[in-house]
Every structure is written in structure tokens, then in C-alpha cells.
C-alpha positions, 0 to 999 in steps of 0.5 A: 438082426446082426446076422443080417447086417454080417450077411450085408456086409459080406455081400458088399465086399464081394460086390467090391472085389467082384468090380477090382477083378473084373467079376462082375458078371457074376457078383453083381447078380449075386449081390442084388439078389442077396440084397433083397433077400437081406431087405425082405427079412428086414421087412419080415421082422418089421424093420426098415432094412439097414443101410449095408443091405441097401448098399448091398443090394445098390452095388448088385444093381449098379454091377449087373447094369455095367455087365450088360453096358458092357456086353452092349458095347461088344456086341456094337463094336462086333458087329460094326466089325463086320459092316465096316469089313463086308464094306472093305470087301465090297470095295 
């Protein structure tokens, strides 16, 4: 169990790193998927996962939601690029 709760503790720190250097695009995922592996072995011994596992698992899903708002974003301002210039070339 302690293994799990070190194992839970590492992923929030790359979590934590990954949003300071803009790596999220990466350590999200990373972190969600290791969040619920961490909590389905918690389940598997018949324990309520640890709350470093929960927020683990948290910061790994709040991570990969901003990484596609973000590239959400891009791609409107991309493509708002392009109709605001083919209306100028119209013009």
C-alpha cells in the first residue's frame, strides 16, 4: 500500500510539473491512466483508493481536458484565419 500511495505521489508531481512547462499534452493522459491503475489495485485489495491516487488520477483529467480546450482554440482561431482571409481576398 505504501508503494501505491509513493506511486500516487510521483504522478502528482509530474502532473504538477507537466502544467509549469507546458507538458500536459503529455502528462495528463499519462497521469489519468496511472490514477486509475493506482485506484483499481487499491479496489483489488479491497481498499477505498488513497486520496493522492484520487488526485492523481483528477489532475490527469483536468490536464487532458485543457490539452484538447486548447487545441479546440487553435484550430477556431485557425480556421477563423482562413475565413477572415478568403473574405479580405474577396473584397
Amino acid at each position: 500500500m505504501a508503494k501505491l500511495d509513493k506511486d500516487a505521489m510521483t504522478w502528482i508531481i509530474v502532473g504538477i510539473v507537466g502544467y509549469v512547462l507546458a507538458f500536459v499534452w503529455i502528462t495528463g493522459p499519462l497521469g489519468w491512466w496511472q490514477g486509475n491503475r493506482i485506484c483499481r489495485e487499491f479496489q483489488a485489495m479491497g481498499l477505498e483508493p488513497s486520496g493522492s491516487a484520487k488526485a492523481a488520477k483528477w489532475i490527469g483529467i483536468i490536464g487532458t481536458a485543457l490539452f484538447v480546450l486548447g487545441m479546440l482554440a487553435v484550430i477556431g482561431v485557425v480556421m477563423m484565419m482562413f475565413v477572415l482571409g478568403g473574405a479580405a481576398l474577396a473584397l
